[in-house]
N, C-alpha and C positions, 0 to 999 in steps of 0.2 A: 263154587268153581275152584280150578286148581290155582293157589298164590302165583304159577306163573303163565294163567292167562292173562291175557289183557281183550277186554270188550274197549271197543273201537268204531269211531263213526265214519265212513266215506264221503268227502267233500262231491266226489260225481252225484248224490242223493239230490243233490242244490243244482245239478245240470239246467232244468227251466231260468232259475235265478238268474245263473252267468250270461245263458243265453238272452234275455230280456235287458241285461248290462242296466236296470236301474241303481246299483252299487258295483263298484270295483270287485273282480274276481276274487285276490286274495282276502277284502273285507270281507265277502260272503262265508268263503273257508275258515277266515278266523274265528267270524262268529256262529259257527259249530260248536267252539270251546266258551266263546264269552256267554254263549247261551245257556251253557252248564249241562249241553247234551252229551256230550264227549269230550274228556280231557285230552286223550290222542284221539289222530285224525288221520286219516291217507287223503295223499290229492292228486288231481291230476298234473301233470308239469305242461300239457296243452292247452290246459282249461285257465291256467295262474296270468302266466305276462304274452303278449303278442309277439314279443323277444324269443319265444320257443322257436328252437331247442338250443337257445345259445343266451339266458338269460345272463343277468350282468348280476356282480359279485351285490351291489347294493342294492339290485331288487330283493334277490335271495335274504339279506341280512335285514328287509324290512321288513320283509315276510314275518322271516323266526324271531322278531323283534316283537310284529303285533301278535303271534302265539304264545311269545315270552312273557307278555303284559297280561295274557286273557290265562295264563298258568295254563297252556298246553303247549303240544310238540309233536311234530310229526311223525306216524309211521312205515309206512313207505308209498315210495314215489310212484306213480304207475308214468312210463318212461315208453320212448317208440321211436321206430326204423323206420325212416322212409327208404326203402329199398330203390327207389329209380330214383335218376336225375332229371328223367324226363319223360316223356311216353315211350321212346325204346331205347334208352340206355339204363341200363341196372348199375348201380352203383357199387365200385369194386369192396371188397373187405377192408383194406385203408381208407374209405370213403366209408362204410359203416362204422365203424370205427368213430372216423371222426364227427358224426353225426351223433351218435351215441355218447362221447367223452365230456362233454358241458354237462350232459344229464347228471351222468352218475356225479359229477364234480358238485350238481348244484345239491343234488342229493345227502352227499358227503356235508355243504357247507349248511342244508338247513337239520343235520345231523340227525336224520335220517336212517333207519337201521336197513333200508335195501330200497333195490328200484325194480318194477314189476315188469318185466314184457311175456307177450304171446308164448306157450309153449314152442320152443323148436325156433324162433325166429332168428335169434340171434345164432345159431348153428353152433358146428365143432370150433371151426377156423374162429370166430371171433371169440366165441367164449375161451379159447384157450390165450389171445390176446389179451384178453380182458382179466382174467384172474389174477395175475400179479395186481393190477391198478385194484380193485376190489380187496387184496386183502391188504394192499398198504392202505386204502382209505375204511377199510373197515364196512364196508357197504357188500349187501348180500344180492345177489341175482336172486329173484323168485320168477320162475318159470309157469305162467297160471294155466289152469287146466280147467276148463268150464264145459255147459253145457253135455255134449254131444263125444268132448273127448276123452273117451276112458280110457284104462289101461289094455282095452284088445281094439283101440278104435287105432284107424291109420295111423296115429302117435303114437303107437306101442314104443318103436326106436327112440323115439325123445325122450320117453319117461325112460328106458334102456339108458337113453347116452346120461342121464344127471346121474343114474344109481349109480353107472360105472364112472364116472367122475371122482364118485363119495368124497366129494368137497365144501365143507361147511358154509362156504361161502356161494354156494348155486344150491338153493332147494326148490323144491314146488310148491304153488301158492294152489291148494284146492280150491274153487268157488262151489259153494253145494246146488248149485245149479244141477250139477248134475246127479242130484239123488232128489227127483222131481216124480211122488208116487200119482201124483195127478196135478192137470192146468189150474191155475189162477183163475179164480169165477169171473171176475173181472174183463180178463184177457179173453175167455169163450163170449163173453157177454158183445165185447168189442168188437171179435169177426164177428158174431152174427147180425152186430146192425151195423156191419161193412157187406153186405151179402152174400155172406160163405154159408152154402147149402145146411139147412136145418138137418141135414140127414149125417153129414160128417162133425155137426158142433157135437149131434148125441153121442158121434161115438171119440170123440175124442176127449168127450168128458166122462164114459163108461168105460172107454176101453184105452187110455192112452200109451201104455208099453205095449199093449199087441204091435207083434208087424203086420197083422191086416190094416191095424190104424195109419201108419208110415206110409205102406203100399197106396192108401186110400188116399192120403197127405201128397204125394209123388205122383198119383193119377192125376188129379187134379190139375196140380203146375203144370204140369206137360200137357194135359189139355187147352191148357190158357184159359180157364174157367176160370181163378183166382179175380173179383173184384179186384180194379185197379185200385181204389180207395184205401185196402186193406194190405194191397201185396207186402211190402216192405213187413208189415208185422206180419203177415202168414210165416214169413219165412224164418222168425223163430222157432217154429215147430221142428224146423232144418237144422237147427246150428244152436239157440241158446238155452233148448231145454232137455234137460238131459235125463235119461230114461235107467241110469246106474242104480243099484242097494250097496248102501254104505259097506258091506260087505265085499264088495265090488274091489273096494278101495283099499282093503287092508294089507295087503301086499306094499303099498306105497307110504304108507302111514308113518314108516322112520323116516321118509324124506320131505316130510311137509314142512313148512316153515311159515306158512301164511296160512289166511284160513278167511275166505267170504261167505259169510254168510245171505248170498243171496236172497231177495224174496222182492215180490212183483206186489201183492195186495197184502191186508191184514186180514183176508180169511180164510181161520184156522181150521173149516170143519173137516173131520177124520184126521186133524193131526198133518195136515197136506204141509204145514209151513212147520213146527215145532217137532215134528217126527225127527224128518232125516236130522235137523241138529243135534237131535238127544242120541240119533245112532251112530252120526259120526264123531258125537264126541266121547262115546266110549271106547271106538277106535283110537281116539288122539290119549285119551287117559292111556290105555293099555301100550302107546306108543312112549310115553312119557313128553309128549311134547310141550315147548314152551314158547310163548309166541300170541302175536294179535287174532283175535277172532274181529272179524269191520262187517259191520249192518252196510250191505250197500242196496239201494233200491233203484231195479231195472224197471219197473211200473210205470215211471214217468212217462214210459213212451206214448201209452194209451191215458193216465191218468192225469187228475189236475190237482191231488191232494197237496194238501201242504207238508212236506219234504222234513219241514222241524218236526212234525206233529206226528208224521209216520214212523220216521226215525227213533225219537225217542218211545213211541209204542211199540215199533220192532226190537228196541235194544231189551226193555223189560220183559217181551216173549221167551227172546234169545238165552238171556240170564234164565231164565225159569229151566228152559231147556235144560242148558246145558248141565242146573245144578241135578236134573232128575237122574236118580243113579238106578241100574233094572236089580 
């Protein structure tokens, strides 16, 4: 790979961990690095102290203390809005603001190279607020663009508003989520012993970019067929898996600055997991980009693997990948 990528691990991969709370959150995230999986790491700033989003200078400083002892350091923050104050008042742009300000602050002080939120969330008004405080602290907006949202999907104008920005301090975080050339066997494996009809799992694992598939995915909901058991994961089919060819994407490829490497199981057959990496990163080559690539794993949701174990297996896929030149 190119000297200035950096392969990178996601502390969300430990999401079961934090949640079972048998160890403190940040020990779990530290020991990412003291495991010898990852030197750098991203984390969540929801998942770290109960103090979100307004943690205090000495949690932050014990944090990058136990990463400092275990010889890593973080990559970026994944960082978030709450838009209302309450069930119907929306919180004005001085109140996003301030909601948002501790983050990037604590971001800045675990030295941090950016904080991630939702494509389009933080809007025009705040980001233009924001960008002063970002380049005096040095800290990047990455804008993530996942699943479902491509460059002709209803965010066309947000990917629109960063180019027109062209300010090095707001790029876009691609998650390859959405260059998904078929489902996780796993995940088909899961609705069908949730009772999603045997006649939609074949074609979703035959035909999954057809729009007869989607059409056939959008029948269903709306007829209230959907196993209650399963609904909550159906509705990835909706939103977190994305149907894009890396080629898709290369229009956006000077504005990427982050880069997830999503993936749900470890299996690779047809190349379904190690493909789009090897094709998006010949995009990023030809882009000249520099920056983290983070192994994050969204499987947890259906699966009960061990998270160290998957992790450092996704990271030696990923490497392979990405060194494969065409």
């Amino acid at each position: 790979m190119p000297a200035e990528w950096t392969l990178t691990a996601s502390a969300f991969n430990w999401t079961p961990d934090v949640i079972r709370a048998h160890r403190g959150s940040t020990e779990i995230a530290a020991g990412v690095v003291s495991a010898g999986i990852a030197p750098v790491i991203e984390v969540e700033l929801g998942q770290l102290w109960r103090s979100f989003p307004v943690p205090s200078d000495a949690e932050v400083d014990h944090f990058r203390e136990q990463l400092t002892n275990a010889g890593g350091r973080v990559s970026i923050v994944g960082a978030s809005i709450d838009d209302w104050r309450d069930a119907t008042h929306r919180r004005t742009e001085s109140e996003r603001l301030a909601f948002l300000l501790p983050q990037v602050r604590a971001a800045h002080r675990l030295g941090a190279d950016g904080i991630r939120l939702p494509i389009g969330q933080a809007g025009p008004e705040l980001t233009a607020r924001l960008l002063p405080i970002l380049h005096e602290l040095e800290v990047t907006l990455y804008e993530e663009v996942q699943g479902q949202q491509s460059p002709t999907s209803p965010h066309a104008a947000d990917y629109a508003a960063v180019a027109a920005l062209d300010d090095p301090r707001v790029r876009l975080l691609v998650d390859i989520s959405m260059l998904m050339p078929a489902l996780p066997i796993t995940y088909l494996d899961a609705l069908a012993a949730g009772g999603v009809p045997a006649a939609l799992i074949a074609e979703l694992a035959e035909q999954w970019r057809a729009p007869e598939t989607l059409e056939a995915v959008v029948g269903l909901l709306r007829a209230g067929a959907v196993p209650g058991p399963v609904h909550t994961l159906f509705m990835n089919l909706l939103v977190r898996f994305g149907r894009s060819d890396a080629a898709d994407l290369a229009g956006i490829a000077p504005l990427v600055g982050g880069v997830h490497l999503k993936f749900w199981d470890l299996d690779d057959r047809d190349g379904r997991i190690s493909r789009p990496i090897a094709e998006f990163g010949e995009l990023l080559r030809a882009a000249g980009y520099a920056g983290t690539l983070t192994s994050e794993w969204g499987g947890h949701e259906w699966l009960d693997d061990d998270p160290a174990e998957m992790t450092r297996a996704h990271l030696a896929l990923a490497q392979a990948a990405l060194g494969r030149r065409r």
